[in-house]
Every structure is written in C-alpha cells, then in structure tokens.
N, C-alpha and C positions, 0 to 999 in steps of 0.2 A: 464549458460543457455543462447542462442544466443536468442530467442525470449522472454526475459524478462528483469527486470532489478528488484533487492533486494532492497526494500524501507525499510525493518527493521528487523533486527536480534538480539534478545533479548540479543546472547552473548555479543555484544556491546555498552546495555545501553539499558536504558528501554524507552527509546523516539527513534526515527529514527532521520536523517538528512532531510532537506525541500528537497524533489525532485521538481523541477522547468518543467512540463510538457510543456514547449515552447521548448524542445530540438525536435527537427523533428523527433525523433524516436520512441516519444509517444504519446498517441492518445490525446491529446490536443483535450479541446472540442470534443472532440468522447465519446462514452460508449465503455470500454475495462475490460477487465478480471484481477479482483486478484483472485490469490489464496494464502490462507491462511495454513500454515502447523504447527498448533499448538504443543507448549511442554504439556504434562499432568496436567491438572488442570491451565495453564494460560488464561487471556482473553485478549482480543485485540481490539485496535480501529485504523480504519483509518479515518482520519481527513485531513480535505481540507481547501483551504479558497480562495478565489480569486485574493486578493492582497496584497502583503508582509506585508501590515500596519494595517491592519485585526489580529483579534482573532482567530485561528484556532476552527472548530466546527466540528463535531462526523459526519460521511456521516454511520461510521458501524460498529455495536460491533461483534465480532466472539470468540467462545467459543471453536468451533471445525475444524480442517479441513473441509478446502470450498474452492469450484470454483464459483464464482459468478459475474454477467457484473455491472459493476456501471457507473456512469457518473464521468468520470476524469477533477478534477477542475483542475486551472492553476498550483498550488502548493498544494504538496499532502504532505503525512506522517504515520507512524505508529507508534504505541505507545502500551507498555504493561499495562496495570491496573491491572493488580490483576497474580502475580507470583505465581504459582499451583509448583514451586519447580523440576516441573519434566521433565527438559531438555528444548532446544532451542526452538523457535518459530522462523518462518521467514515469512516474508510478499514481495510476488510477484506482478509485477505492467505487465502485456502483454505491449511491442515494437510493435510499430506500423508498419505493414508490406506495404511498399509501395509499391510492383508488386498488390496488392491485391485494389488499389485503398482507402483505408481507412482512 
C-alpha cells in the first residue's frame, strides 16, 4: 500500500516493531489515520511514547475494524492483547503526503 506503512501484523508476533515517526514520510506531530483490520475475536492496542527511554502507554484499544485519525507520537507500535484465534490482524499508520502540504 503506497500511502501507508504496516506498524503490526499479528502473523509476526504479538508486539509490533517501534516505528520511529521522525522518517519524513509520516505525520510526525500531525493527527493522521490508522486503520485497524482486525482477525476474529482479537484486540489490539496502539501505544506511543515520546522518547525511546519512556514506557510505552495505550493512546488505543480496537476490538473491530476502524478508520480513525489520532495524534502520532514520535515512536508509535501495535500490540495484540487478547488472540480471538481467528486469523491475522494488521495495524496501518497513513504516509504523510507532501504535495498536500501536511
């Protein structure tokens, strides 16, 4: 997907890798869109934190598929809590489109 980037995919683990939103391509300090595409019965959190030396904390629980705008901390993540057993989850983070001034 050219306007997104995958912050977590349940196939590979039930925590995501730290996406680092200082890359120019995402809305650092902006409000920008995840969407969440839940597997059956799983929940999900995305957690943020401001500074590598920080605790990550919950900005969002989702239960079901959602489109929704949040505020993108500097270092972001998703995580699965609770495996419903019934296929993958994936968690989208919107690319920051810069002809659009954002």
């Amino acid at each position: 997907m050219a306007n997104s980037v995958e912050i977590f995919d349940s196939a590979s683990g039930e925590t995501g890798s730290d996406v680092n939103t200082s890359n120019p391509e995402l809305n650092l300090d902006k409000e920008g869109f995840v969407q969440v595409e839940i597997g059956s019965g799983d929940t999900v959190v995305i957690e943020g934190k401001i500074d590598s030396s920080l605790s990550y904390v919950v900005i969002d629980t989702f239960t079901a598929d959602t489109l929704k705008a949040i505020k993108i901390p500097p270092i972001i993540r998703g995580r699965r809590t609770v495996d419903g057993g019934g296929g993958d989850t994936q968690i989208f983070l919107q690319k920051l489109d810069p002809t659009r001034g954002q």
